[in-house]
VEXTORGU-290897 format. One line per field, with one value per atom (N, C-alpha, C): residue number from 1; atom name; x, y, z. Coordinates in Angstrom, 3 decimals. Layout:
VEXTORGU-290897
k: c(NUM,...) .
a: c(CA,...) .
x: c(X,...) .
y: c(Y,...) .
z: c(Z,...) .
***
This chain:
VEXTORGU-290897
k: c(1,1,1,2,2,2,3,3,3,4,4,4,5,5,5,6,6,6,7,7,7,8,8,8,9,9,9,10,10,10,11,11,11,12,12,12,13,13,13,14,14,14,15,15,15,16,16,16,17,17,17,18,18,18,19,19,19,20,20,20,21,21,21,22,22,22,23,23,23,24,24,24,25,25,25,26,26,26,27,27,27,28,28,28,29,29,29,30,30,30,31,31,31,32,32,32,33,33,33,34,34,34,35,35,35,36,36,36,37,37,37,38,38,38,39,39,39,40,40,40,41,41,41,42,42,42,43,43,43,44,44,44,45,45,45,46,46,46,47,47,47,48,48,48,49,49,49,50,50,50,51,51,51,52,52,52,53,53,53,54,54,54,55,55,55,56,56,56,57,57,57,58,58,58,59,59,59,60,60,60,61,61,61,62,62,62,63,63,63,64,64,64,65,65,65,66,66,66,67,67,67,68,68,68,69,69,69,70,70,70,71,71,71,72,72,72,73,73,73,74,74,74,75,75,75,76,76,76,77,77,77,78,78,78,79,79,79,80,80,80,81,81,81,82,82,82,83,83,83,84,84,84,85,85,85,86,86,86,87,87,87,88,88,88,89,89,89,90,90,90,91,91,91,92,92,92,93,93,93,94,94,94,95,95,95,96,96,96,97,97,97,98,98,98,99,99,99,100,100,100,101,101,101,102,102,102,103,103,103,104,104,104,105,105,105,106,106,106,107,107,107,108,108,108,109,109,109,110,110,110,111,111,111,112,112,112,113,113,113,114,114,114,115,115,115,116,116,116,117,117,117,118,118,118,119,119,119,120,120,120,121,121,121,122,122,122,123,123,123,124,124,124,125,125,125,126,126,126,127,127,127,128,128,128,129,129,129,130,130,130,131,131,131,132,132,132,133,133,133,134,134,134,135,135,135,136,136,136,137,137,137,138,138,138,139,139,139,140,140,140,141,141,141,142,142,142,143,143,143,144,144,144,145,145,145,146,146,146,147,147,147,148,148,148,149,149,149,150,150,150,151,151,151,152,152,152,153,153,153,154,154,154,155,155,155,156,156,156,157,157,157,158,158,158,159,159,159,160,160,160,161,161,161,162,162,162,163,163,163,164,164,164,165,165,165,166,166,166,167,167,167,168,168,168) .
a: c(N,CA,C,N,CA,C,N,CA,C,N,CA,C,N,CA,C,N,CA,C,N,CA,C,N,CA,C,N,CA,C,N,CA,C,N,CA,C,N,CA,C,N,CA,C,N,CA,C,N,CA,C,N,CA,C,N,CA,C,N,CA,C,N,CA,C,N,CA,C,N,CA,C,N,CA,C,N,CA,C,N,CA,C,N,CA,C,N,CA,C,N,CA,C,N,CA,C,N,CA,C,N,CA,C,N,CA,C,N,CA,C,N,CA,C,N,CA,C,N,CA,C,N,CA,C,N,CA,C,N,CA,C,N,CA,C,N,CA,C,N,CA,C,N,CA,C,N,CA,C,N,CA,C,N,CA,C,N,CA,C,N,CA,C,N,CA,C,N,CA,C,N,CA,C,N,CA,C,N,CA,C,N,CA,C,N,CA,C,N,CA,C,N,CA,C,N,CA,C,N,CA,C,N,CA,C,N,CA,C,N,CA,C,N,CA,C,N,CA,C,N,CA,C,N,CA,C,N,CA,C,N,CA,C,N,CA,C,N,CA,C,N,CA,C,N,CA,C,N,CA,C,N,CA,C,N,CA,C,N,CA,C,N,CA,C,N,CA,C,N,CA,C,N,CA,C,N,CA,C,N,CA,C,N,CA,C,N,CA,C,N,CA,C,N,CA,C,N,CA,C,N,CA,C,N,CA,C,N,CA,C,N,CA,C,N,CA,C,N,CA,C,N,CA,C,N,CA,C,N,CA,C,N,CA,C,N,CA,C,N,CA,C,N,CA,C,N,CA,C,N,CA,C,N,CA,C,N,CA,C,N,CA,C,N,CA,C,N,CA,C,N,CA,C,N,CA,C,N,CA,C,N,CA,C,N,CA,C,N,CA,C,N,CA,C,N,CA,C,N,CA,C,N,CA,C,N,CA,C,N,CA,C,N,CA,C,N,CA,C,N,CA,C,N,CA,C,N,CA,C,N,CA,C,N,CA,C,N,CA,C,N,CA,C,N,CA,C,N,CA,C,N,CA,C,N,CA,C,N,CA,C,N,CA,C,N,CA,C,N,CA,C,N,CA,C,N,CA,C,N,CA,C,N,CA,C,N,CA,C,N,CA,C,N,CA,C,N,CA,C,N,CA,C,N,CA,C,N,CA,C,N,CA,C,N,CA,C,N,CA,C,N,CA,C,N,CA,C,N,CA,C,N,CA,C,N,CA,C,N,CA,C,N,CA,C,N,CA,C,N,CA,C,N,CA,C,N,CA,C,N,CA,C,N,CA,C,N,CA,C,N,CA,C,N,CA,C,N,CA,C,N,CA,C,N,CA,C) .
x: c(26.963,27.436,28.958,29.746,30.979,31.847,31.149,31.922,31.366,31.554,31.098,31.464,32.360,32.800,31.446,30.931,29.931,28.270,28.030,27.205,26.297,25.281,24.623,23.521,24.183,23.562,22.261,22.612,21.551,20.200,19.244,18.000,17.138,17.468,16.752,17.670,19.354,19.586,18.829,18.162,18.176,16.498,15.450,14.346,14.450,15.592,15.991,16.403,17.066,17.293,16.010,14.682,13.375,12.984,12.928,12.332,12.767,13.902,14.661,13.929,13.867,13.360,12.825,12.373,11.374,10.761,11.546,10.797,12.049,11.292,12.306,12.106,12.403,11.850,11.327,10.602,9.672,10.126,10.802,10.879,10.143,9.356,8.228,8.967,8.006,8.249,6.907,7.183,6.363,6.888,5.915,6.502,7.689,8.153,9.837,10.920,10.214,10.836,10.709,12.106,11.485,11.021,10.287,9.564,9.914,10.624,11.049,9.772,9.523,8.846,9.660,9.441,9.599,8.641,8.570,7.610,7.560,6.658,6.963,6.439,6.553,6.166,6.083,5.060,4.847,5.476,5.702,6.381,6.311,5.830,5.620,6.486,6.181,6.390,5.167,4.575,3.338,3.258,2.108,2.008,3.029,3.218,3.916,5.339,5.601,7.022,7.437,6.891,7.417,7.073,8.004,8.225,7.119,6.619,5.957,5.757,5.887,5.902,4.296,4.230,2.767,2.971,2.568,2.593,0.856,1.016,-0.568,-0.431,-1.479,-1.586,-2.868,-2.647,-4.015,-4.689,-6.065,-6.349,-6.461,-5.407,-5.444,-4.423,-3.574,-2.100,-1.313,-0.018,1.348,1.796,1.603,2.148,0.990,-0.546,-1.316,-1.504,-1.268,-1.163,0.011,1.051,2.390,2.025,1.929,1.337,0.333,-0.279,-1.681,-1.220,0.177,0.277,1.602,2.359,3.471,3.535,3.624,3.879,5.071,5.619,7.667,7.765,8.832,9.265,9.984,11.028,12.108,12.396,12.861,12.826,13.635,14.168,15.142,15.394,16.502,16.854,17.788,18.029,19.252,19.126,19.654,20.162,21.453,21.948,23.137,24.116,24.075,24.451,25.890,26.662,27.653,28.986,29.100,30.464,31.492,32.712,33.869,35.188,36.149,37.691,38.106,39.324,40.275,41.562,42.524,43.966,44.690,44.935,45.269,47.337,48.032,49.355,49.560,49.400,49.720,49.027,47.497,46.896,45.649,45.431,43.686,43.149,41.648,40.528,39.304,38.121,36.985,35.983,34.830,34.023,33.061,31.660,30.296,30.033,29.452,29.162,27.435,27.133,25.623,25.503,23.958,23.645,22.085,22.343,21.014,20.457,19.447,18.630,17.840,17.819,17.395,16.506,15.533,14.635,13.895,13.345,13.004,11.745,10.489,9.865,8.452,6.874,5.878,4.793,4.100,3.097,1.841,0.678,-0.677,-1.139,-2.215,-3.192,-4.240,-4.020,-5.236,-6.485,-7.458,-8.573,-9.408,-9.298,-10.214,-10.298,-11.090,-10.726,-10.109,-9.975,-9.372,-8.015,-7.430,-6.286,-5.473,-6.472,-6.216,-5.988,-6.707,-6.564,-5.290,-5.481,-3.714,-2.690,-2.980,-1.716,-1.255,-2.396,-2.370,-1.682,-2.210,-1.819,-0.785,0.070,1.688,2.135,2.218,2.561,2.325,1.537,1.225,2.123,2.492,3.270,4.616,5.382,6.721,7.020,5.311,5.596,5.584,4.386,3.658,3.909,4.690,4.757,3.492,3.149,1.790,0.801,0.440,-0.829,-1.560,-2.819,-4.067,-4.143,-4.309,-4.296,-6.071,-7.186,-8.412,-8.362,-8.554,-9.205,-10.773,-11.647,-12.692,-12.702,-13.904,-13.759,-13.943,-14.353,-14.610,-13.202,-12.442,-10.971,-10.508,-10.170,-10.021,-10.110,-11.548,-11.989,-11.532,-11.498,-10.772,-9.566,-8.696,-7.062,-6.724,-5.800,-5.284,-3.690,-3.964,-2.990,-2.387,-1.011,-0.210,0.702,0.889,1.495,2.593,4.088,4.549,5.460,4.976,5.745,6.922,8.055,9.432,9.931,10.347,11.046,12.704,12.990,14.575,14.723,16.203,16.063,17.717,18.345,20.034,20.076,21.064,21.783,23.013,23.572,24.807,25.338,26.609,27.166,28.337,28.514,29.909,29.598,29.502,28.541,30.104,31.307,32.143,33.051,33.671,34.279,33.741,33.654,33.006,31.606,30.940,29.634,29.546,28.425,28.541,27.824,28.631,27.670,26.392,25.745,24.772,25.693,24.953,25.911,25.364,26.615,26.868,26.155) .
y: c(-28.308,-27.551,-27.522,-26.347,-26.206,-26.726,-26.439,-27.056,-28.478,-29.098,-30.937,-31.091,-30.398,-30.583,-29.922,-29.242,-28.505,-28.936,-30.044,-30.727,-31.124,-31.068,-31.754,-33.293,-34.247,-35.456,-36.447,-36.073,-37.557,-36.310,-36.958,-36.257,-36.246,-37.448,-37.018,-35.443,-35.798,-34.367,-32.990,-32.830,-31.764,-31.557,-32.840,-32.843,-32.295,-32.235,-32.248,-30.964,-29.564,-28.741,-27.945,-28.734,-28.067,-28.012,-28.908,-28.811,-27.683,-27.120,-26.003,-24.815,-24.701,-23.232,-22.224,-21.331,-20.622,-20.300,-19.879,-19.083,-19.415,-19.335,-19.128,-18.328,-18.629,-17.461,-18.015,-17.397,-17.892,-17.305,-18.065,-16.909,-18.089,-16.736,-17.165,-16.110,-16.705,-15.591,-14.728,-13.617,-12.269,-11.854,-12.886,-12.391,-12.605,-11.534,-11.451,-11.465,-11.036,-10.113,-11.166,-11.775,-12.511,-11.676,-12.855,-12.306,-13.129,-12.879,-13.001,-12.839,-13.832,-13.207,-13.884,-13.711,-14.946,-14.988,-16.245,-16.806,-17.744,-18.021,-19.241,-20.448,-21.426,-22.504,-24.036,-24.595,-26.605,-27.190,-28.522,-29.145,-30.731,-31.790,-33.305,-34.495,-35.494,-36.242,-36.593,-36.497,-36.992,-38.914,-39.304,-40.637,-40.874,-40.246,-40.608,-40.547,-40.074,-40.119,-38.855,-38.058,-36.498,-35.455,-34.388,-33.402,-32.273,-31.610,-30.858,-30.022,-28.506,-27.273,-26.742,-25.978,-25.382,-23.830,-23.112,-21.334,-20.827,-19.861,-19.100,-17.741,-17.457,-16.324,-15.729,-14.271,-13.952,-13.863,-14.582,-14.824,-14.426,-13.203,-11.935,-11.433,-11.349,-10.338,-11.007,-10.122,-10.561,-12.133,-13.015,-13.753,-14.753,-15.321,-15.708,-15.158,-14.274,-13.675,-14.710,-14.595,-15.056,-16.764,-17.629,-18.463,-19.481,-18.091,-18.558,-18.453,-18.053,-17.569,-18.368,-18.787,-20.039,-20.598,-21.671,-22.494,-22.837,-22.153,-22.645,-22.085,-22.907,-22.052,-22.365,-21.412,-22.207,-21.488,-22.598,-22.059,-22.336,-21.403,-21.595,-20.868,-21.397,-20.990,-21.506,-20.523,-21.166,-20.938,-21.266,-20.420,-21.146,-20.891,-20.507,-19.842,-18.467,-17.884,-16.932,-16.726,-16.330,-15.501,-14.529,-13.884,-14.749,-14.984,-15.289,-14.673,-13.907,-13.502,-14.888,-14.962,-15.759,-15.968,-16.752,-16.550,-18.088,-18.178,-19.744,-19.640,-20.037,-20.245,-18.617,-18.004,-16.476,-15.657,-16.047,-14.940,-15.104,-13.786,-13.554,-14.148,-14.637,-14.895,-14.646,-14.611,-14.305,-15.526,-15.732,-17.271,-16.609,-17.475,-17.103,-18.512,-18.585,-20.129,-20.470,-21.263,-21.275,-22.876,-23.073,-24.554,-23.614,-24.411,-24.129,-25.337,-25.036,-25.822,-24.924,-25.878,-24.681,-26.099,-25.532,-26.460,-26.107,-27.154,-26.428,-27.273,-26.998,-27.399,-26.700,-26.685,-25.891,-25.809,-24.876,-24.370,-24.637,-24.915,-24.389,-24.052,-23.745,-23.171,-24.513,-24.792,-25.403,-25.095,-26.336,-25.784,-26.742,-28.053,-28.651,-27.673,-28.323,-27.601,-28.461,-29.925,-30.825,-30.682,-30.822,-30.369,-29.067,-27.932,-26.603,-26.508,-27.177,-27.516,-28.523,-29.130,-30.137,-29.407,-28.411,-27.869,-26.633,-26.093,-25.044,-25.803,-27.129,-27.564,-28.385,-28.299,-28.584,-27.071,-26.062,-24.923,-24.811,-24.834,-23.845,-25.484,-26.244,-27.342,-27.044,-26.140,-25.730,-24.594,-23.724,-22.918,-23.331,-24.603,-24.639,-26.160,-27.230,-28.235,-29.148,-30.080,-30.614,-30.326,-28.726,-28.780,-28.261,-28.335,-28.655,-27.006,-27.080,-25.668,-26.134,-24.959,-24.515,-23.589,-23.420,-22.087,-22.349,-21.188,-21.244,-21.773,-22.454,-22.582,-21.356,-20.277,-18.950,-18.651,-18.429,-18.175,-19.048,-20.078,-21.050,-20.941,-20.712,-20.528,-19.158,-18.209,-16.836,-17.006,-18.042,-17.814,-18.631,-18.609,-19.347,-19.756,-21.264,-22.249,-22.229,-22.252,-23.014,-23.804,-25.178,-26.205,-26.182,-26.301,-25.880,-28.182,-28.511,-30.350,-29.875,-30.642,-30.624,-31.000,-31.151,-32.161,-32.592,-31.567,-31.477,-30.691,-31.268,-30.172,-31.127,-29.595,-29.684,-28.577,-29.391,-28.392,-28.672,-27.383,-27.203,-26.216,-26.745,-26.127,-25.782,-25.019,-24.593,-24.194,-25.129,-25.191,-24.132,-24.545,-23.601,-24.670,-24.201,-24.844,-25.459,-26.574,-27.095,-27.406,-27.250,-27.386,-28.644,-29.464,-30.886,-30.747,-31.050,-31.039,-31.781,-31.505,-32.736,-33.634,-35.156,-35.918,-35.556,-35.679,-35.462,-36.564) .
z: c(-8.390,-7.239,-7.286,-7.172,-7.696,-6.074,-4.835,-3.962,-3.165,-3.964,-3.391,-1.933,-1.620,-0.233,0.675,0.220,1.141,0.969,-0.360,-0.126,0.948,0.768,1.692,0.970,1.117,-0.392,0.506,1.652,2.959,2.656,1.978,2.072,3.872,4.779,5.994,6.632,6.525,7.007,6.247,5.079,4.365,5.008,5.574,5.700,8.008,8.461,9.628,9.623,8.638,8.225,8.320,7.356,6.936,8.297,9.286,10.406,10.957,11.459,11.877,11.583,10.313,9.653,10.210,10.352,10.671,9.251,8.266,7.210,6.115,4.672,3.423,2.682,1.599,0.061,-0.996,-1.574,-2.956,-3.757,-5.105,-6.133,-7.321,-7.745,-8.757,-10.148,-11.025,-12.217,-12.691,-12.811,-12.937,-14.439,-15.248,-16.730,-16.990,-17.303,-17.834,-16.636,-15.391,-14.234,-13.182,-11.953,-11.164,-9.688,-9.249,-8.203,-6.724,-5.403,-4.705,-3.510,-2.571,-0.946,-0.335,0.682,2.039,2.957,2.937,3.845,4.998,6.072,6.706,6.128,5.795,5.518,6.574,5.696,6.274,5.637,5.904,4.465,5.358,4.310,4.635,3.009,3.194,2.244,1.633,0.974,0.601,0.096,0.209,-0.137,-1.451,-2.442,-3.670,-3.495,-1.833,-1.659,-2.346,-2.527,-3.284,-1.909,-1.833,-0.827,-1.433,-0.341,-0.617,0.819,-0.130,1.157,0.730,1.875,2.076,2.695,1.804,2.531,2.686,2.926,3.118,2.307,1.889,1.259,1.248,0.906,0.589,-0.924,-1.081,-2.443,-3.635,-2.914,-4.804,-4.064,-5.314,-5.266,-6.010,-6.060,-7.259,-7.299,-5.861,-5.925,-6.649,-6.017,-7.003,-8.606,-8.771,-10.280,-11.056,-10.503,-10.766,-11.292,-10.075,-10.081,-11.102,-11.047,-12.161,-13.881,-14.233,-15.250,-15.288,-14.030,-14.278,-13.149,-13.178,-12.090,-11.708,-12.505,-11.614,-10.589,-10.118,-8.098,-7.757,-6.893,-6.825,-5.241,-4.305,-2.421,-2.098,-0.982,-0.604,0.842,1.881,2.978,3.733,4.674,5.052,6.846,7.816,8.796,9.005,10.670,11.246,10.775,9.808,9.251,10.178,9.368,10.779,9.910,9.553,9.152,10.373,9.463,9.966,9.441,10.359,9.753,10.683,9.672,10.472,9.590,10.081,9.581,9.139,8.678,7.928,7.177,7.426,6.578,6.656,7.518,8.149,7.103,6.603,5.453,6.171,6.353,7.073,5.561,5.821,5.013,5.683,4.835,5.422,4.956,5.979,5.199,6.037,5.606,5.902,6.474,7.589,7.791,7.971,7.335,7.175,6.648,6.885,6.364,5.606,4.177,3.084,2.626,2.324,1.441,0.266,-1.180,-2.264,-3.215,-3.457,-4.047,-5.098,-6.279,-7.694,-7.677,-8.087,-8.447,-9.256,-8.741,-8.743,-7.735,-7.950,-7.402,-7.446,-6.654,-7.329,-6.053,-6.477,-5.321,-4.709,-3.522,-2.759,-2.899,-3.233,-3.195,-2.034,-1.930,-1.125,0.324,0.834,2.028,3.096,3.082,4.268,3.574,2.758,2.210,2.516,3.487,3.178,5.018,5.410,6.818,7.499,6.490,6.572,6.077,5.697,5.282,6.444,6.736,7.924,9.294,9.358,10.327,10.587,9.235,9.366,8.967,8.540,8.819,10.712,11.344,12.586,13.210,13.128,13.647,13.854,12.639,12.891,13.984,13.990,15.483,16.500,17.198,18.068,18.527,17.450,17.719,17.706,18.212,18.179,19.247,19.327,19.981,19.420,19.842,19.354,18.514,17.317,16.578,15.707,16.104,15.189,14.566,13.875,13.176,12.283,12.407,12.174,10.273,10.110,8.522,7.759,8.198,7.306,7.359,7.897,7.925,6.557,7.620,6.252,4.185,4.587,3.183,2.232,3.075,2.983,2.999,3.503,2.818,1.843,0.861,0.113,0.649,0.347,0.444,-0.687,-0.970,-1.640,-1.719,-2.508,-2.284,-3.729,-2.936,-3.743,-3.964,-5.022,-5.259,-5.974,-4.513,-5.227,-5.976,-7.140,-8.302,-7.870,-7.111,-6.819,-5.521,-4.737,-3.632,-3.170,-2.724,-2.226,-1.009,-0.403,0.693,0.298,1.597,1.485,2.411,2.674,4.392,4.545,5.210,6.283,7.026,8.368,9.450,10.850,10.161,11.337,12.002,12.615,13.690,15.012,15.460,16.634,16.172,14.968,14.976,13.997,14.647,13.529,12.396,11.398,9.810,9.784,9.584,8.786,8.186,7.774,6.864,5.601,4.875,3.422,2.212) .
***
């Protein structure tokens, strides 16, 4: 990362960030060509102490294709995003102020189904918080889960004036 100053190195701030979210982006590879969505996502620590996000999909299209043919992935997002002018040693400049997180790892597809339900139900957790969320098992079985295990994952900020960083 070329600006260390804007680091973000405390993994609970970057997991306090994930909580925030509403939604990120998937970029997978499509052959030669990459392939970009965004999505909302879940995301927990799993027993092995490895991070892991959870999206929904439907069980045929570009992005399972993608998937099934590579498993790399790489996510990412950001908010408090904010154009800024301002004036410094009497020279206007311009800055973007935002806090990100960008993460590398892979993909597969869920298959159990209590796995597929734990995953729905830390996704519908970042909307709804902890209440009571069902959905029927035919639903269920009809969507596809994917769990994407992080190998790596950074933030990084210029959160602005008056606003507190995460720690570094």
């Amino acid at each position: 990362m070329r600006r260390t100053d804007r680091e973000i190195k405390d993994i609970s701030s970057i997991h306090a960030i994930l909580d925030k979210l509403e939604y990120g982006h998937l970029a997978l590879c499509d052959g030669s060509k990459p392939y970009g969505i965004t999505l909302n996502f879940g995301h927990e620590v799993n027993k092995d102490g490895l991070l892991c996000l959870y999206f929904h999909a439907a069980q045929e299209g570009r992005k399972i294709d993608c998937i099934r043919n590579n498993s790399s992935a790489y996510f990412f997002a950001e908010t408090g995003t904010q154009f800024y002018e301002g004036e410094k040693n009497g020279q206007k400049y311009w800055t973007m102020f935002y806090t990100s997180v960008a993460a590398e790892g892979s993909v597969e597809l869920v298959e159990g189904l209590d796995e597929k339900y734990h995953a729905l139900n830390l996704l519908m957790k970042h909307f709804i918080g902890d209440q009571p969320f069902n959905v029927p098992e035919a639903v269920v079985r009809h969507t596809a889960i994917l769990k994407m295990t992080v190998r790596s994952i950074t933030g990084k900020q210029n959160p602005g004036p008056g606003v507190n960083p995460p720690k570094s």
